[in-house]
VOTIGU-995471 format. One record per residue: residue number from 1; residue in one letter; x, y, z of N, C-alpha, C in turn. Coordinates in steps of 0.02 Angstrom, whole numbers. Example, Ala and Ser with C-alpha at 12.3 -4.5 7.8 and 13.67 -1.06 7.14 Angstrom:
<sites>
 pos code     nx     ny     nz    cax    cay    caz     cx     cy     cz
   1    A    660   -284    390    615   -225    390    660   -165    390
   2    S    642   -112    354    684    -53    357    645      2    394
</sites>
This chain:
<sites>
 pos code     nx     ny     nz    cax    cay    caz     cx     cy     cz
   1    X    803   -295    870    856   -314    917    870   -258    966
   2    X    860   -205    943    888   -144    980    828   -126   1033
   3    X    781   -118   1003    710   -109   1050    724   -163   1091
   4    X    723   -234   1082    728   -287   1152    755   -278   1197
   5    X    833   -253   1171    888   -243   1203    877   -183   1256
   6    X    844   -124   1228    801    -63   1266    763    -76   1325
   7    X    719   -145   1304    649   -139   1338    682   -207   1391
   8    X    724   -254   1380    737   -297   1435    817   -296   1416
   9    X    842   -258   1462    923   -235   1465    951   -309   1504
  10    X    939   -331   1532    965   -398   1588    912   -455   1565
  11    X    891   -473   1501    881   -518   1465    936   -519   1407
  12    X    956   -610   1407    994   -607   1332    944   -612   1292
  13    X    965   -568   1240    928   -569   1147    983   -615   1109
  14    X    935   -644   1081    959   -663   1020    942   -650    942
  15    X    998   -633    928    953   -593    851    974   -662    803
  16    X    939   -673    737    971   -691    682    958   -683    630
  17    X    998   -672    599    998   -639    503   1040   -676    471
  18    X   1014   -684    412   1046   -737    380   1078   -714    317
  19    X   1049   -627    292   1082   -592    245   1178   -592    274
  20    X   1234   -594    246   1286   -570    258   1311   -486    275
  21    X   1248   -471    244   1271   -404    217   1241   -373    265
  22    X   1176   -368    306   1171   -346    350   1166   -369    425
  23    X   1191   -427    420   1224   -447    472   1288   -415    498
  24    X   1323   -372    435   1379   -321    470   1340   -273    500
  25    X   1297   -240    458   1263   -181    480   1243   -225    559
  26    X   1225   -248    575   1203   -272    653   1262   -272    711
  27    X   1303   -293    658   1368   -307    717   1388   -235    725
  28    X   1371   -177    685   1412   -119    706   1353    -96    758
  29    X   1286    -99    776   1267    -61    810   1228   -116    857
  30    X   1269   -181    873   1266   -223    919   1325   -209    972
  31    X   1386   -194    945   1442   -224    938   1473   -191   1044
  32    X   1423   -142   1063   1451   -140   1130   1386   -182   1182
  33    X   1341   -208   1151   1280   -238   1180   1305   -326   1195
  34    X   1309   -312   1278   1341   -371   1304   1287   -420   1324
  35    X   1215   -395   1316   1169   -457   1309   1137   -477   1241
  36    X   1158   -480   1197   1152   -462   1124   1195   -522   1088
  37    X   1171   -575   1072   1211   -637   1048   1185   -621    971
  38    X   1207   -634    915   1220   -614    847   1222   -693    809
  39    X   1158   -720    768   1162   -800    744   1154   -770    651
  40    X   1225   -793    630   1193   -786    547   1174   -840    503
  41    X   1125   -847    527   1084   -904    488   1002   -892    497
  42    X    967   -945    432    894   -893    417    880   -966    463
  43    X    802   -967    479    746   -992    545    715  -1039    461
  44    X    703  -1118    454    670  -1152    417    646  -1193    457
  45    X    605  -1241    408    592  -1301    441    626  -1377    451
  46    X    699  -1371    417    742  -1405    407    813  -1381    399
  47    X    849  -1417    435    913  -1393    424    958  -1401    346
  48    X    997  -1322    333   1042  -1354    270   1043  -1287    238
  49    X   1054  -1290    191   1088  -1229    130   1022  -1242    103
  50    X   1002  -1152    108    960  -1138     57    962  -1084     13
  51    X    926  -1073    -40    938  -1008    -76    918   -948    -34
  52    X    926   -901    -52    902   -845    -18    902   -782    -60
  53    X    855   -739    -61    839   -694   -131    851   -616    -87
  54    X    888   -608   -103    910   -529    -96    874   -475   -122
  55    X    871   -437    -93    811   -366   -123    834   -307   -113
  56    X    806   -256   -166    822   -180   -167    813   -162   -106
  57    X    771   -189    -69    753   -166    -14    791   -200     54
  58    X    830   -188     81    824   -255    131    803   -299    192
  59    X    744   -262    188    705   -265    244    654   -317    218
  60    X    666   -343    160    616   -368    121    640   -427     91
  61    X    709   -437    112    761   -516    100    712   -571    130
  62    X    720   -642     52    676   -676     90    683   -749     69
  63    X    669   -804    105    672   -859     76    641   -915     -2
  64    X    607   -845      4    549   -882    -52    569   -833   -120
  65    X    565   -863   -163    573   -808   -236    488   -782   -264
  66    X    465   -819   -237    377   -795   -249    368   -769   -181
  67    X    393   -711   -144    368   -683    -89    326   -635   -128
  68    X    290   -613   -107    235   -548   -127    260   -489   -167
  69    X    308   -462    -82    342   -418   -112    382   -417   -151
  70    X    427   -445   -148    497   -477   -206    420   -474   -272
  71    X    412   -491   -286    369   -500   -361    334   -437   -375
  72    X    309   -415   -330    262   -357   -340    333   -308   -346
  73    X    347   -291   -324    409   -216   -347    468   -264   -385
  74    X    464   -323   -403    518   -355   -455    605   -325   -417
  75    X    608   -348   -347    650   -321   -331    686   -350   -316
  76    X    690   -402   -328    763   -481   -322    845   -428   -351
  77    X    877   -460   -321    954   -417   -323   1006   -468   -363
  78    X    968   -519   -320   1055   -559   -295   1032   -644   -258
  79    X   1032   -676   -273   1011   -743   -239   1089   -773   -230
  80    X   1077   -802   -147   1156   -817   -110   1122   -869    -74
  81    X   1159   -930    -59   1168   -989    -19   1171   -966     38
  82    X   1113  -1003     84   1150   -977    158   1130  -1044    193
  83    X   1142  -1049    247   1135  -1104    277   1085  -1083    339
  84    X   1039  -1105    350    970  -1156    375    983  -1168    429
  85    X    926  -1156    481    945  -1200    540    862  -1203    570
  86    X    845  -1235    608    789  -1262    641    760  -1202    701
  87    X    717  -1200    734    709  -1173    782    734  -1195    856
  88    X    721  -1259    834    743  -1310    884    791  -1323    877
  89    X    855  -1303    840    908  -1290    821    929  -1221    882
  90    X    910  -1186    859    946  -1135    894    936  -1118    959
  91    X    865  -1166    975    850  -1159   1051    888  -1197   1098
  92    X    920  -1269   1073    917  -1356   1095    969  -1323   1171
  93    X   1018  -1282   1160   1048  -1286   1225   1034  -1240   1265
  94    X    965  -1213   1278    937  -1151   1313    861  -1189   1350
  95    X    861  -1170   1438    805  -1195   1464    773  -1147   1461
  96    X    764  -1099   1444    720  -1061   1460    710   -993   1402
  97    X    649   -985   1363    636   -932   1301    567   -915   1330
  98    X    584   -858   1334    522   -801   1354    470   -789   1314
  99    X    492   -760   1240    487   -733   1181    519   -729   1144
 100    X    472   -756   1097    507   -762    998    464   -720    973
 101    X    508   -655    936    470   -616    883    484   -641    817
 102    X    448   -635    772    463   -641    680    453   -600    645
 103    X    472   -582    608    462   -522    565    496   -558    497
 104    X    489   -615    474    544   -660    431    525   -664    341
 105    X    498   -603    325    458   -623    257    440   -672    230
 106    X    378   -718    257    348   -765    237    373   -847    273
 107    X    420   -819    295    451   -888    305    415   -911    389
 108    X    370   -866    424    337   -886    486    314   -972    490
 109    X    275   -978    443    244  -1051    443    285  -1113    452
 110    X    335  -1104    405    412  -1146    406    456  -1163    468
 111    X    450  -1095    474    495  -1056    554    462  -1132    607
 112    X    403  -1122    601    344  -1153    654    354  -1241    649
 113    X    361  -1248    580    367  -1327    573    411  -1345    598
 114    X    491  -1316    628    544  -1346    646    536  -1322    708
 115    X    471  -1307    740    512  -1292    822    469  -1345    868
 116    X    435  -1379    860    410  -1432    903    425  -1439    962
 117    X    499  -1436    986    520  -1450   1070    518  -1392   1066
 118    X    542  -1332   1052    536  -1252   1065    458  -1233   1113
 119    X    416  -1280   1061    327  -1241   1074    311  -1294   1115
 120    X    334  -1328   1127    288  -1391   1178    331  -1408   1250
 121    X    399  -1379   1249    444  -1388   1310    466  -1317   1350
 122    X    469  -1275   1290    502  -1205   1300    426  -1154   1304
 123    X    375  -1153   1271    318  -1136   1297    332  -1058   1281
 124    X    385  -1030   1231    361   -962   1221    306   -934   1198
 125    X    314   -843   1246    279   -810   1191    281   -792   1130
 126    X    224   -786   1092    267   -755   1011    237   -707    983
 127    X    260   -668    958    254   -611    927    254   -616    870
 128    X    228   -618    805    223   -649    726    181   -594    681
 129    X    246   -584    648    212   -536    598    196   -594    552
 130    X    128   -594    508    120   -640    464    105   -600    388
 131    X    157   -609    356    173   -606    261    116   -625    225
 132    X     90   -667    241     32   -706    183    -11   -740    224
 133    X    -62   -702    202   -133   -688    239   -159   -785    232
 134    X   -127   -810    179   -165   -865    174   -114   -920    211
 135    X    -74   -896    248    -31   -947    300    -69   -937    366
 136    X   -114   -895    375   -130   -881    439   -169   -935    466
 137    X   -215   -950    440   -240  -1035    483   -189  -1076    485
 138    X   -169  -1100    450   -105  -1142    450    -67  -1142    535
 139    X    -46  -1065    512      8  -1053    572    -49  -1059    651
 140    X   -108  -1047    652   -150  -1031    713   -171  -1118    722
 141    X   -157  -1172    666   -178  -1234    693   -114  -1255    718
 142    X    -44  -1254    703     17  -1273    733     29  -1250    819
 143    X     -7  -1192    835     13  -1160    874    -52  -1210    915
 144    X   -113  -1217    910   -163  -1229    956   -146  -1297    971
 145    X   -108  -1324    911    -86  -1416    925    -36  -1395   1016
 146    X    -32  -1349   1008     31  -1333   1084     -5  -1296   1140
 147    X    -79  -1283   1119    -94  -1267   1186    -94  -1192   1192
 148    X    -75  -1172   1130    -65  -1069   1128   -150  -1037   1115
 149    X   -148  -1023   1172   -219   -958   1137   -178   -897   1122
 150    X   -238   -861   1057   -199   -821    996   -239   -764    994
 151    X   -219   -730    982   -220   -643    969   -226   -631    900
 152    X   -255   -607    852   -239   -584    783   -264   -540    758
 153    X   -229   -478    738   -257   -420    726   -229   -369    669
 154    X   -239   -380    623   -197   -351    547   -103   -371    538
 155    X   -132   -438    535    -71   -465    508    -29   -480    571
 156    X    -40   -458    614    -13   -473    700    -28   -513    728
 157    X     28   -577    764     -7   -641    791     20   -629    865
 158    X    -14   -636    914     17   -640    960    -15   -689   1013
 159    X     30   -758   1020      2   -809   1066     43   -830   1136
 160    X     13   -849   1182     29   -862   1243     -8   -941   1276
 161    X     31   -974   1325    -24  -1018   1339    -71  -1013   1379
 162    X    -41   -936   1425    -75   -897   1480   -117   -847   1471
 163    X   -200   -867   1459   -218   -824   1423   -240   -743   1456
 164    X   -210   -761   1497   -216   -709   1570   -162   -651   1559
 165    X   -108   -663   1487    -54   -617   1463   -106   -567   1431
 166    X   -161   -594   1395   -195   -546   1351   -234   -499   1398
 167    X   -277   -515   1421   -301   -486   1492   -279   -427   1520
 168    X   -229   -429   1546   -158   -370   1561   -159   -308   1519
 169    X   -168   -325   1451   -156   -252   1408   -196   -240   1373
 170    X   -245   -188   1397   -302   -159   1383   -300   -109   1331
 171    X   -251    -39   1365   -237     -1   1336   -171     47   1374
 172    X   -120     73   1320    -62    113   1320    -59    196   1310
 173    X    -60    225   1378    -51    301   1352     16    313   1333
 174    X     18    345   1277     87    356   1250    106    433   1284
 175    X    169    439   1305    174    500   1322    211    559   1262
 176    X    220    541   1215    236    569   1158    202    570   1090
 177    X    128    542   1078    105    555   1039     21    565   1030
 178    X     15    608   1087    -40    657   1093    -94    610   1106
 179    X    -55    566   1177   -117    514   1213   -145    454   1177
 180    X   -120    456   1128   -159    397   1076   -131    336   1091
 181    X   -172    288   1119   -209    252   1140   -199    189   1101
 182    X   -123    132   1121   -152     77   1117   -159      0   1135
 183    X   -226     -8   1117   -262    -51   1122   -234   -149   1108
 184    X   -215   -178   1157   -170   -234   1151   -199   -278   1082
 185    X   -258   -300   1056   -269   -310    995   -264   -278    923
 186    X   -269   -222    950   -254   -168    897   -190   -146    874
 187    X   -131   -156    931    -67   -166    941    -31   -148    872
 188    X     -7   -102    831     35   -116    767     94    -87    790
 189    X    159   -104    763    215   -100    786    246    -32    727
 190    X    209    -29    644    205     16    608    147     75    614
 191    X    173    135    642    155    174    642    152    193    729
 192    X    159    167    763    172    164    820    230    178    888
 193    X    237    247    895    287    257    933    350    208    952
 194    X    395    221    968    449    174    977    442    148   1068
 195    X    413    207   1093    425    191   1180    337    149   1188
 196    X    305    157   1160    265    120   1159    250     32   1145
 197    X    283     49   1082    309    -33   1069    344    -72   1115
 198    X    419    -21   1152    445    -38   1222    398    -58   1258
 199    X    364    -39   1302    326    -36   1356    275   -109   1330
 200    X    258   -101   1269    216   -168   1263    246   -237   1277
 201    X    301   -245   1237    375   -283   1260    397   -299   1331
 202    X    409   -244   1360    428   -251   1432    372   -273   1463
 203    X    309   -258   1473    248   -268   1495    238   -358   1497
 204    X    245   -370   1438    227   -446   1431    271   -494   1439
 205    X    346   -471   1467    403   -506   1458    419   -483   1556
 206    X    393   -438   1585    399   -419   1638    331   -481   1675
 207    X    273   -476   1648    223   -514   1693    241   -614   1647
 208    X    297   -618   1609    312   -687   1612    388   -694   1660
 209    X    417   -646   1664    492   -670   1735    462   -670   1799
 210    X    402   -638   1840    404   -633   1881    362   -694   1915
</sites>
């Protein structure tokens, strides 16, 4: 949220988290960001109350109780009701979405089943971290039913319908981490400078306003 907010200052963001608990943590370091709209509810493929599994970690909160991680570090906390909403839910009174990022532990594929007018009227870009390697066809046949050519490169999805977005970003000199170099397929957002990630952001969100 904060990087968006960085990289397109006179774009509204919309964030949403569906944890309670760090949905405060957001509101305190949202809370003077006047293009910065705040939704607490998790992204499904259906609207309604669902469980939701809390973790030691919380970067790692997730819809599923068989997420990877949750099982592999046995790190479930706390499971809380939250309420559900569609993609096409949260888009329905907005003409115009630039870019949708995900980062949603596992729940991408789901995310995808409820946005139908989102991907076929609204025509964003998307940015998709993908959780489970074995959702990835899945998610790359939903997206081509709409006309998206796709990008994928260690767990990184990135589709457009313009395939002329990919084209554009070749390669990124970073000016803070000794020139290294990157490469728009190669693109990882972990391990990767912060003004860099900016600049990739602004880059692709700058050649879709103009």
């Amino acid at each position: 949220t904060l990087s968006l907010h960085d990289a397109l200052p006179i774009c509204r963001v919309i964030a949403v988290e569906p944890s309670p608990i760090e949905m405060k943590r957001v509101e305190v370091v949202t809370h003077n960001l006047k293009n910065v709209t705040l939704i607490q509810n998790a992204i499904y493929k259906e609207t309604g109350t669902q469980d939701f599994y809390l973790s030691s970690d919380p970067s790692h909160n997730s819809l599923y109780k068989n997420f990877d991680w949750l099982v592999e570090h046995e790190a479930i906390t706390q499971k809380i009701p939250i309420k559900a909403i569609t993609m096409d839910d949260l888009t329905k009174d907005l003409k115009v979405v630039n870019l949708i990022t995900m980062n949603i532990e596992g729940a991408e594929l789901d995310s995808l089943k409820g946005a139908s007018r989102t991907l076929s009227e609204l025509s964003p870009k998307l940015n998709i971290y993908v959780h489970d390697e074995a959702d990835k066809d899945k998610i790359i046949s939903i997206l081509h039913q709409y006309n998206y050519n796709i990008r994928y490169k260690d767990s990184y999805l990135y589709a457009s319908k313009n395939d002329n977005d990919f084209r554009m970003y070749q390669t990124y000199k970073c000016d803070i981490c000794n020139n290294y170099l990157c490469e728009f397929e190669n693109a990882r957002f972990d391990g990767v400078c912060k003004m860099c990630y900016l600049t990739f952001l602004k880059s692709w969100l700058d050649n879709c306003l103009t």
